[in-house]
Residue, then its C-alpha position, 0 to 999 in steps of 0.5 A: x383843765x380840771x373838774x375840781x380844782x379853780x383857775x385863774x388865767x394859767x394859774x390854778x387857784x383853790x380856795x380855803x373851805x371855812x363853814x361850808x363856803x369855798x373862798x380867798x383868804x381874808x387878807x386877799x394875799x396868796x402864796x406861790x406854789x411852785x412845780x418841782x419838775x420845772x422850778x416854775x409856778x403852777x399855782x396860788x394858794x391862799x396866804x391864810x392868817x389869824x382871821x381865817x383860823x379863827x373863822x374856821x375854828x368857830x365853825x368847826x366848834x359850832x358844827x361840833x356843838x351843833x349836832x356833829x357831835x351828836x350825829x349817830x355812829x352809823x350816820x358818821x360811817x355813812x358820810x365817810x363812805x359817800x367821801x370814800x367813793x368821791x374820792x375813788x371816783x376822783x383818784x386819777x384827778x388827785x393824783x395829778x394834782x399831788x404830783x404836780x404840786x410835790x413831785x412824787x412820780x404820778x404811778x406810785x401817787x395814783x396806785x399807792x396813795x390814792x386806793x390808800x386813801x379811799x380804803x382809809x375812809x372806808x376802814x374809819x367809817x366801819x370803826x365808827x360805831x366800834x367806840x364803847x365804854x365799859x363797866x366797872x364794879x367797884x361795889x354793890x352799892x355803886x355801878x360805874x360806866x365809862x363813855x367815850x366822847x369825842x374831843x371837840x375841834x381838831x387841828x389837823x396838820x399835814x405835810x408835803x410829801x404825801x398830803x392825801x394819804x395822811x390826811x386820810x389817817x389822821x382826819x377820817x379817825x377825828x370824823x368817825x370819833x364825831x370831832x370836827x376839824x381844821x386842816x392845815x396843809x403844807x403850803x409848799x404842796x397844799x392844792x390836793x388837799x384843798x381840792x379835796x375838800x370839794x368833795x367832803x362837801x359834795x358828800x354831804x357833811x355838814x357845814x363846819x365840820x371840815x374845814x382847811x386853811x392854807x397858810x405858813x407855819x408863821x401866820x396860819x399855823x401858829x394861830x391854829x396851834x394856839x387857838x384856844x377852842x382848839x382841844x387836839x393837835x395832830x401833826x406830822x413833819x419836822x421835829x424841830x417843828x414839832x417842839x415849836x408846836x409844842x411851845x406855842x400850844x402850851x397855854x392851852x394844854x392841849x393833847x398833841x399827837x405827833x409823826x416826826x422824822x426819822x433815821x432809821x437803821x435797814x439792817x442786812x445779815x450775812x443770812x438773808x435773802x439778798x436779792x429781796x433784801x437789795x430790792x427792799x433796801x433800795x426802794x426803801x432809802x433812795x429809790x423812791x418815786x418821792x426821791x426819799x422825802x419820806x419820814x421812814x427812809x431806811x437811810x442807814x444801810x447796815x450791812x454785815x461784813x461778810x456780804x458787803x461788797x456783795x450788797x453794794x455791787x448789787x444796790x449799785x446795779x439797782x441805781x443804773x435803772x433809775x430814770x429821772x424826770x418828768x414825774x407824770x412819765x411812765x418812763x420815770x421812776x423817781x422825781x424831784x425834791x418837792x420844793x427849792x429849799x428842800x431842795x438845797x439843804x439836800x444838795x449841802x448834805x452831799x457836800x457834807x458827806x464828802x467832807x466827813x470822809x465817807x465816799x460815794x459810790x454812786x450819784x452825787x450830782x443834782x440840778x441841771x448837771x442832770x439833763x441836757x442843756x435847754x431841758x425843761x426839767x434843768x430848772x427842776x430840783x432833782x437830785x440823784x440816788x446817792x449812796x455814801x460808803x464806809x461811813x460811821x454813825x458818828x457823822x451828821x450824814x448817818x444822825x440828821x434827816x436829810x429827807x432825800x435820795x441820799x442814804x449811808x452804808x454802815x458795816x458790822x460784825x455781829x448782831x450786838x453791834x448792828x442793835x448798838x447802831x442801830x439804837x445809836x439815834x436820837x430817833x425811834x420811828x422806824x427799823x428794817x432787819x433782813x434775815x433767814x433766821x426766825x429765832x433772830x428775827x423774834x430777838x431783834x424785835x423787842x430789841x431794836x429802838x423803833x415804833x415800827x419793825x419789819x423784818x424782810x420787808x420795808x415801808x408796809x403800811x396800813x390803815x389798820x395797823x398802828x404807826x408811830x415813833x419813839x424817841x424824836x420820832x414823836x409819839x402818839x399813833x395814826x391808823x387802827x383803832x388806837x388811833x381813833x381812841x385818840x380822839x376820844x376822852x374817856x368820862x367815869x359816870x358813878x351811879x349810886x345805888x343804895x343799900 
């Protein structure tokens, strides 16, 4: 069945890691996890509450104090890339795992999410002994130094459409900072992360140091976020989410960091390469192997008025290819929604779009109206590419998230007015712009309202580059070095000289 992960009769069940011992929730409850593909239950996570958070946080805060925190620098990296190599060694078991558990086409989780996620620990442990202070001469009586220090115990909190990969942003920056951490998975999709654990163990840190609990947002989630010997949050997920952390932490006062969603503007000019721009565009909103769950979907398609039709004929070419189904196909080129009401609240925006006024040029449809009568994947929660035409950036599908396959095509004039779109959002994470001339690429830079700009291009990623939003979008960073300082508080230390 699987090297990692546990199971009980047909049913995979992985347990929640607290100090350093793999086991059950206290409550002895478990939550149902559900393949997408099919609509049917594959596995049982632990139903984490109060008991289990507060038995990982004292864990977490006792390997920090411990020694964790002062563990040196080159012993961090050294642990970091032991998990690195475990998880190459366990890529192609993870990758099924996650697919399994949310959907995303098994080709794009294994030769995009999973090398990422290796990479990631490796690029944290070489950050590990980069941390450094400063010196400041303020007199010549006085000398001043500056020293960074680890935060203490992190709540790390990860979503369900790409679970590993940011796990291994977000958690491989506490760790090479010297914090240790609390994980808390999606429980929609939580069986790679709490399968990965085994091996942050068989790698050798600590007892305590990782520790991951499964939960809902309700009983595990809420506990963590406001357990007070919890000194940082990092969260990526919903805004509306995000304001409720916010809400529930604030007793505390404790630092929050969070990836939020996003609307963002791909902005086609009548000058740009457009068969690199129709490829770009495509797989950027709709065409994904995750159907479009991805917080940076470019699903406001802005297209220059001289290019229009010419663009959509061509995006509509690119729809006929996809293939839907079973996402561990090589033959499959975009899978299902992750989970069942995910699943419906994408379905009532293709319904909304109909009633705003804006047309369909392609898809619209969803569920068994998919597949042939006594298909396994009939009962599954797919949705088709789906692309609007003629819409405004008035209507609810060009301003709300939809976090599916389901993007709108926007017309402009001129470069001022696609900005005006553009920036028309309460959200700020992302903005894709398409053009051959250099001069407007350097203008549209500064002037686009988003934490992540490509110009030809879309979704370029990397660990060593910053990421984030403005606006909605979140603040705060995951990946390169302005991340790992995140995770740092800085302390002035004043000695005095004399005369």
């Amino acid at each position: 069945m699987s090297e990692l992960l546990e199971w009980n009769g047909e049913l995979a069940r992985p347990l929640n890691l607290i100090d350093g011992v793999f086991q059950p929730a206290d409550s002895g409850q478990w939550l149902d996890s559900t393949d997408p593909s099919t609509g049917s239950v594959w596995a049982q996570v632990p139903a984490g509450e109060e008991a289990d958070v507060d038995a990982a946080v004292s864990a977490a805060k006792r390997a920090f104090h411990g020694s964790w925190r002062d563990t040196p620098a080159l012993q961090r990296a050294a642990l970091l890339r032991s998990a690195a190599a475990l998880f190459e060694e366990h890529a192609d078991e993870l990758a099924r795992i996650e697919t399994r558990d949310n959907g995303r086409i098994y080709a794009e989780t294994r030769a995009g999410d999973l090398p990422a996620v290796y990479q990631m620990f490796h690029y944290w442990a070489g950050a590990a002994d980069k941390i450094q202070g400063e010196t400041v001469r303020v007199g010549p009586g006085s000398f001043n130094f500056t020293l960074p220090e680890p935060v203490g115990v992190v709540a790390v909190i990860v979503p369900w459409n790409a679970p590993l990969s940011i796990l291994a942003a977000k958690l491989g920056a506490a760790l090479a900072a010297g914090c240790t951490a609390v994980v808390k998975p999606a429980e929609q999709a939580a069986c790679s992360i709490l399968t990965a654990a085994k091996l942050f163990e068989r790698a050798g840190f600590p007892a305590g140091v990782v520790n991951v609990v499964c939960g809902t947002g309700a009983s595990a989630g809420d506990a963590l976020v406001q357990h007070r010997d919890v000194q940082k949050i990092t969260f990526t997920g919903s805004t509306d989410t995000a304001r409720r952390i916010t809400e529930s932490s604030a007793q505390t006062l404790k630092p929050l960091a969070f990836e939020l969603g996003g609307k963002s503007a791909n902005i086609v000019f009548a000058d740009a390469d457009l068969e690199a721009a129709e490829i770009g565009v495509s797989t950027a909103s709709i065409f994904t192997g995750g159907a479009g769950q991805t917080c940076v979907a470019g699903s406001r398609i802005l297209i220059q008025r001289p290019i229009y039709d010419e663009m959509l004929a061509r995006i509509e070419k690119r729809a006929a290819t996809v293939a839907l189904g079973d996402p561990m196909a090589s033959s499959t080129s975009m899978g299902p929604i992750a989970f069942d009401r995910q699943f419906e609240k994408v379905r009532s925006y293709l319904e909304l779009g109909r009633e705003e006024g804006a047309e369909i040029v392609f898809g619209g449809r969803s569920g068994e109206e998919l597949f042939e009568r006594g298909s396994p994947y009939a009962s599954g929660y797919f949705v088709e590419p789906t692309l609007f035409r003629e819409a405004r950036n008035d209507m609810r599908i060009c301003r709300e998230e939809i976090f599916g396959p389901v993007a709108a095509v926007i017309p402009f004039e001129s470069e001022e007015e696609a900005v005006a779109i553009a920036n028309d959002s309460e959200y700020g994470l992302a903005c894709g712009v398409w053009t051959s001339d250099l001069k407007r690429a350097h203008r549209m830079v500064p002037r686009v309202e988003a934490g992540a700009v490509w110009v030809n291009a879309y979704r370029r990623i990397h660990w060593a580059v910053p990421f984030g939003g403005v606006k909605n979008s979140g603040y705060g960073r995951d990946s390169g070095l302005e991340s790992l300082r995140g995770y740092l508080r800085t302390k002035s230390a004043w000695i005095e000289l004399g005369e």
